[in-house]
N, C-alpha and C positions, 0 to 999 in steps of 0.2 A: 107519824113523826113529822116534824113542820121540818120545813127548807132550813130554820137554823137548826135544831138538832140533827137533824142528816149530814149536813156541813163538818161539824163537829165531832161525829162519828168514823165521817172520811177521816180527819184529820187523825184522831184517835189510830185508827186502823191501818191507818197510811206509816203512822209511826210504830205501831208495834211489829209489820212488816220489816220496814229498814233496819230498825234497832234491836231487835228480838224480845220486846215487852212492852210495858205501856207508861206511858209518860208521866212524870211527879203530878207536873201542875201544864193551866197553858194560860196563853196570854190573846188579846186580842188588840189592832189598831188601826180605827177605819182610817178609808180615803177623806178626801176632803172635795169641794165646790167651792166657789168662790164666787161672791154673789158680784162683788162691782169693789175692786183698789186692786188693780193687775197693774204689775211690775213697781208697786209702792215700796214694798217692804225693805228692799234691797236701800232706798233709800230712806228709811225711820221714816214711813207716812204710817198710812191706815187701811186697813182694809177690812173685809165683812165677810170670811167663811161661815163655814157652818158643816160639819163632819156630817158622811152620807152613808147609808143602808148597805155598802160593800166595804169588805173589811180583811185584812190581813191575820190570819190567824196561827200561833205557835207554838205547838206540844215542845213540853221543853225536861229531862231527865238528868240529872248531875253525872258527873261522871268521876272516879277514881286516879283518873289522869290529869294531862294538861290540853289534852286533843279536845277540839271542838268539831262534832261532823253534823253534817246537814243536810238534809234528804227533802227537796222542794217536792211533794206530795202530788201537785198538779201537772208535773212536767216529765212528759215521755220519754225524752234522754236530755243527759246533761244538767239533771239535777237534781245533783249527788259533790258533797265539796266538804275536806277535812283540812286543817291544820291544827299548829301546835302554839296554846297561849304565850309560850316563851321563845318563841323564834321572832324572827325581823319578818312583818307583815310588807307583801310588795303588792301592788294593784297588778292587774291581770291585763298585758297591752291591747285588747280587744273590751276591756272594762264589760266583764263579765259581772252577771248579777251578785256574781260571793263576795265581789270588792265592796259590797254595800256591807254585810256582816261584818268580814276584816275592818270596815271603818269604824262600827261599833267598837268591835273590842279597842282597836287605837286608842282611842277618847277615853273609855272607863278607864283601862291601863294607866292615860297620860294623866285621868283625876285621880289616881293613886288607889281606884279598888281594887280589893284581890280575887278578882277572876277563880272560877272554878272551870276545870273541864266539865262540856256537855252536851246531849242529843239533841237535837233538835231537828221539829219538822216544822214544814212552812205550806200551810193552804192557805191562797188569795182568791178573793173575785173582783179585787178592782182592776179594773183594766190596766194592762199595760200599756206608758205612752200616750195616755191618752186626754192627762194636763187634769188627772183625780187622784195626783199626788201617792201611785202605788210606791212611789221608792220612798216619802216620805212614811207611811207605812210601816213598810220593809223596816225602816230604820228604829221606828218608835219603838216596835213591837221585838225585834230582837234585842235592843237594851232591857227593856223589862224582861224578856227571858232572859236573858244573861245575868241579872240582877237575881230574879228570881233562884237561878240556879247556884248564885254565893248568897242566897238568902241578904241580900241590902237593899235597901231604898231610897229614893232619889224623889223630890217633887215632880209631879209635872211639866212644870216649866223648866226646873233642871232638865229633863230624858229631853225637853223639846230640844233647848241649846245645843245639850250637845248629836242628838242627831243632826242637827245642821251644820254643828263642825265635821263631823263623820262625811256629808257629803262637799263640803266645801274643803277641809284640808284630805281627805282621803280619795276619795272619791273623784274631785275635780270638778264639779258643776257647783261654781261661788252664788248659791239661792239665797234669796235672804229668806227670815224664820215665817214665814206662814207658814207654808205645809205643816213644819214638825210640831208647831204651837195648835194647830186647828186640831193635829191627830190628836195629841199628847192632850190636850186642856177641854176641846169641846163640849157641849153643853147640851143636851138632848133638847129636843123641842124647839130650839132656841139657836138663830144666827148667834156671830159674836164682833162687836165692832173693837178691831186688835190694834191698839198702838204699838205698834213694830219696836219702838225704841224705850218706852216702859216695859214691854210686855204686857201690861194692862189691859184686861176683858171686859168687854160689857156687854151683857145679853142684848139683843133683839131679836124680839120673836115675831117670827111670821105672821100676816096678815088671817083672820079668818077669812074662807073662801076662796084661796088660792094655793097650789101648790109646785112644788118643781120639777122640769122634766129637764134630762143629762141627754143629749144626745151625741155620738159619739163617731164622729164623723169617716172612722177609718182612717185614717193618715196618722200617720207615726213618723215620731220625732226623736232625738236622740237627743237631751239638752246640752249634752257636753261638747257635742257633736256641733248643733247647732248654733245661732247667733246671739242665744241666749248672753254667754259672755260679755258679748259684742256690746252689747244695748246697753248691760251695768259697767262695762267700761266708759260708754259714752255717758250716761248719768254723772260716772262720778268726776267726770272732765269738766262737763258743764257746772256740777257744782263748784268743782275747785274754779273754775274761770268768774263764779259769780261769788268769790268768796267765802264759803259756805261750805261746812263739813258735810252734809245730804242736801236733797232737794228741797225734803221733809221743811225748810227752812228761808225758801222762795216763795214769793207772793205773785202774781201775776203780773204785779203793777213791775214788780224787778225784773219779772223777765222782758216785759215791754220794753223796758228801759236799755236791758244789755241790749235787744233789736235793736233800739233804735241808735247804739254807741256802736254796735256791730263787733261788741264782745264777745256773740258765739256764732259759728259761724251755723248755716240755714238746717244741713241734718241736725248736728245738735243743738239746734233752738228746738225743734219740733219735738225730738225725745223729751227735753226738759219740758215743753210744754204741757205734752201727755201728762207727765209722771204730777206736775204742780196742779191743772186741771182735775184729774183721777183723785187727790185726797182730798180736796171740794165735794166730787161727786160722792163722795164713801163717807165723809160726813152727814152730809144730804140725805142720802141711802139710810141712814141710821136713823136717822131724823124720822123720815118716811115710817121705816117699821116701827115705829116708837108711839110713830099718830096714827097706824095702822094705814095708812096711804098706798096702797097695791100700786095703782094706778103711775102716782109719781118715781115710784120707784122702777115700774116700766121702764118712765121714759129715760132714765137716770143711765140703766142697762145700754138701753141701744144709745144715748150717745158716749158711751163709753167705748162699745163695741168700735163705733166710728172713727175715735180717737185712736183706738188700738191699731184700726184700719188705714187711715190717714197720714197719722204723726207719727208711731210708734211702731207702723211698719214690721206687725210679727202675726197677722192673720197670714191665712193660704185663701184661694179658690175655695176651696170646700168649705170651710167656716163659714167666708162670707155669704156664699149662698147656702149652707144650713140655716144662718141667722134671718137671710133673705124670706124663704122659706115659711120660715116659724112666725115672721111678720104678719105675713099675709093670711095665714089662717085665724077663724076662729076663737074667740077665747084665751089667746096669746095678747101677754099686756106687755111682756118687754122680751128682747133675747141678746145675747154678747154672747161672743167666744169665753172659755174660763182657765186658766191654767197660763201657762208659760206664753202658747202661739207656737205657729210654725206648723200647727195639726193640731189631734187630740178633741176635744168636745165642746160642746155650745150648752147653756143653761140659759132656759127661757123660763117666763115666772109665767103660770097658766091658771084662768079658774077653776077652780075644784068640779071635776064632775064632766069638765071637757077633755082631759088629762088622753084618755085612752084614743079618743077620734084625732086629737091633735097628734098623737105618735104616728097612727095609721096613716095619716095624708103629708104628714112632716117626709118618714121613711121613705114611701110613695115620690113625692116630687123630689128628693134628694136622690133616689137612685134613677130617678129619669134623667140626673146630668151626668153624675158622678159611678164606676163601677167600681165601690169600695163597699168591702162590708160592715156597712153602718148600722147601728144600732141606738137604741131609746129607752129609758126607764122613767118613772117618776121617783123621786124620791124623798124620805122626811128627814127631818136633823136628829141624826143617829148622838149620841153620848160618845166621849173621847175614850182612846186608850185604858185597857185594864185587866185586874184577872179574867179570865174566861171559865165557866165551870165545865168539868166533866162528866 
């Protein structure tokens, strides 16, 4: 039995446990990486995921009622969570993982489908926290069960939206749509250069000879928690000050210009800097994989990573020296932090065939600073959101 049908098996069996039988249908929705447009989306730029080899998984059974219960598979206590489709949905003041579900149903409710009660189980491997977008996930993947359970359907990019509204009006953490577009639409094989304010995708696919390793630095964040807010509040100051409804719509030569009239003041020149720099680099980046350019698109990463560093002020200690790190060895052509910031993981673009000695002396000098347990994969561009067979 291979590691994916084992997984699937759990899942299987973890639900006919909870539930006392076995599940109609299931559903699946990977994590995501982000190759180079961190904290774009929020303002209509561009960015360059590409869905990764751990994934979100959901046995999913109708049920005769209005109760929705939910039995998380993976987790030792405290995940186990019921309610009732027709009652008033409240967030949980410790914003417990079931307030991601409850946002689900919100949204479909507020698009006027008619919900069925249903079982549901939930096995993940993407890491928790760790900026590989498990909550956007979470979110894809119980719309499509929950769809699947009133038998309806929704595009792709519809389940993307509105899992975004699920974690922005529900939930509380205002993301903009990569995560839920990269789970929800992703393309096997294949990054995808996403205009945030289209929605619009374009494949680009990896370089031959190189592949990517996630490393995972240990540090956990909490983005609602965090300064995440903070940062899209300042973007959208700075835009409003440069009058302009996104950033997505600043050139560099305008932000020059507010500097030099002293229209914004020094932190938010530098966040707007980052974010107007960063859809440059993710065009670039596209460009790169398009002419098959490994190399350029290295350097494209680490000065991203910099920027994030610098201007944008959402790296830790441990990113920067993960990235440090992965520099200096081997066969590493580029590395950046990927996800939000503030913790969580680093994606470094590596040649094919060095993959395994780079984790080994990556891990190695990373836990020579740091006593966090960190961890390393390589990974291919996994296919988005969908049925799962049993």
């Amino acid at each position: 039995m291979t590691d994916d049908s084992a997984r699937t098996a759990t899942l299987v069996a973890g639900f006919t446990a909870a539930f006392g039988g076995a599940p109609m249908a299931a559903v699946r929705a990977p994590g995501r990486v982000n190759l180079i447009g961190e904290h774009t989306d929020y303002n209509d730029g561009f960015c360059l995921p590409l869905a990764i080899d751990r994934d979100m998984r959901i046995a999913v059974r109708p049920r005769d009622d209005s109760v929705v219960r939910i039995h998380d598979v993976g987790m030792a206590e405290g995940g186990a969570a019921s309610f009732a489709l027709d009652q008033d949905l409240v967030r949980d003041p410790a914003c417990s993982w079931a307030d991601y579900p409850k946002g689900c149903v919100q949204v479909l409710r507020d698009e006027g489908i008619a919900l069925r009660g249903c079982d549901l189980a939930i096995l993940g491997n993407v890491p928790l926290g760790s900026g590989l977008s498990s909550s956007a996930a979470l979110e894809v993947g119980v719309i499509l069960a929950l769809l699947t359970a009133a038998d309806e359907r929704l595009s792709p990019d519809r389940v993307a939206v509105l899992a975004q509204r699920a974690e922005n009006d529900f939930v509380g953490n205002r993301c903009g749509i990569l995560d839920q577009l990269a789970s929800a639409c992703a393309m096997a094989g294949s990054a995808m250069l996403m205009d945030c304010r289209s929605l619009a995708l374009t494949p680009a696919p990896l370089p031959q000879g190189v592949c990517l390793v996630i490393a995972d630095t240990g540090r956990r964040r909490g983005l609602v928690d965090s300064a995440y807010n903070q940062r899209r509040a300042q973007c959208e100051a700075g835009a409003a000050a440069l009058g302009v409804s996104h950033l997505r719509d600043v050139s560099l030569a305008g932000l020059w210009q507010a500097a030099q009239a002293g229209s914004l003041e020094a932190e938010a020149l530098a966040r707007c800097q980052h974010v107007v720099a960063e859809n440059g680099r993710t065009l670039a980046a596209a460009a790169c994989l398009q002419a098959g350019d490994a190399v350029a698109l290295g350097a494209l990463m680490d000065q991203s990573h910099a920027d994030l560093r610098d201007r944008f002020a959402v790296t830790c200690p441990e990113l920067d020296d993960m990235v440090a790190i992965a520099r200096r060895l081997p066969g590493c052509l580029g590395s950046r932090m990927t996800g939000a910031g503030f913790g969580g993981c680093t994606v470094s673009l590596v040649e094919s065939g060095a993959e395994a000695a780079f984790i080994e002396a990556l891990l190695t000098g990373y836990r020579a600073i740091h006593d966090r347990p960190a961890s390393a994969f390589a990974t291919s561009a996994a296919a988005g959101a969908g049925p799962l067979p049993l």
